[in-house]
N, C-alpha and C positions, 0 to 999 in steps of 0.2 A: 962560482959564477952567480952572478945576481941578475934575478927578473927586471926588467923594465919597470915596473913598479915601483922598484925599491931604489932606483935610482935617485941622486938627490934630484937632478933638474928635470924630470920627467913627470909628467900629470898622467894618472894610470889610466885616464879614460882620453883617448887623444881628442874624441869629436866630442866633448863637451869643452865647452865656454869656463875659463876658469872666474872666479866673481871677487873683485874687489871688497876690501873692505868696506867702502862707501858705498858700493851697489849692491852688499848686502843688506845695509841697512835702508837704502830705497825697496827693495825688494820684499823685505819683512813688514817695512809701513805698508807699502800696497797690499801685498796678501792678507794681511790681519783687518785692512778696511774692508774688503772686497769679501771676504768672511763676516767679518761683523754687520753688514748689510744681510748677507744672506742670512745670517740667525735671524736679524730682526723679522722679513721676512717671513721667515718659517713663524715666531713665535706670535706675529698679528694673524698668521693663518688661524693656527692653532688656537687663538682664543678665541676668533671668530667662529672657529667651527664648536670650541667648549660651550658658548655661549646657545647655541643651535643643539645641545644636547638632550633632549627627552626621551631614547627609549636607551635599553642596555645597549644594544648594536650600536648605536652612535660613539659611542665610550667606544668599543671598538676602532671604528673608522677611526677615529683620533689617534687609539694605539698605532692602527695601522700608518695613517698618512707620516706620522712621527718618526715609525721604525726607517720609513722609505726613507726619508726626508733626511737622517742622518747618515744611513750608509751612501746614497749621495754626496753627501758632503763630505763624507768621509773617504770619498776616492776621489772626487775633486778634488779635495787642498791638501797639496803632497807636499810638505815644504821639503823638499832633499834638491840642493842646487842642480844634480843629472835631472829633476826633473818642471823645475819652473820655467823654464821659457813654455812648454808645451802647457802647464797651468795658468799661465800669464795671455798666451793666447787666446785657453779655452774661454777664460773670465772675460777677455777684449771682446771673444766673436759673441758671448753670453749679453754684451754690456753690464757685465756686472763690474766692470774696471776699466779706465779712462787711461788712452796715452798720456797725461800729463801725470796720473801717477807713477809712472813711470820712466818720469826726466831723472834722469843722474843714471839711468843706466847705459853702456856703450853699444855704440849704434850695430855692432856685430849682434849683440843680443836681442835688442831692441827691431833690429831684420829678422829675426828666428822665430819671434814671437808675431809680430805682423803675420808672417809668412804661414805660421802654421792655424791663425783668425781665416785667415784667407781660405785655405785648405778645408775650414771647417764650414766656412761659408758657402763655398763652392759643393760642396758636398751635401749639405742640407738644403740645397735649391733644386 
């Protein structure tokens, strides 16, 4: 007997969105821009605050705001398809990424994503 998994025409997760190959490649442009903004970012922080450094403690703070600053980022940008629509959200509700980055993808995903901006907006109000 074979698992449901192993099936050929079966996708093992039913309630995720299965992703083109074209809307992979929308999906990878927007995540890698909406990242690469956020380094920049971090790293104008970070020099502004080098710049500002005169006692030992300061050199701290810097380690400090740095450590933070990438384990943030580092649970933000998940790239695994179960989990970009709810990445793709967080970035819309953050505005750190524009719906129009996100043309070529279909409108089932493209609602999941919206949907859960929304949720995150309502929630932070």
């Amino acid at each position: 007997m074979t698992s449901p998994s192993a099936t050929q025409d079966s996708y093992p997760y039913q309630n995720e969105p299965i992703w083109s190959r074209s809307e992979k490649t929308v999906a990878r442009a927007a995540f890698d821009a909406a990242l690469k903004r956020e380094l920049q970012e971090v790293m104008q922080e970070a020099k502004q605050m080098a710049n500002q450094i005169n006692e030992p403690a300061d050199l701290w703070d810097l380690e400090h705001y740095l450590t933070q600053r990438r384990k943030e980022i580092d649970r933000k940008y998940d790239y695994r398809y179960s989990q970009l629509t709810h990445v793709f959200g967080r970035l819309l509700h953050e505005q750190r990424l524009c719906e129009e980055e996100l043309l070529g993808l279909r409108e089932d995903k493209l609602k999941l994503i919206r949907s859960f901006a929304t949720f995150l907006s309502e929630n932070a109000a």
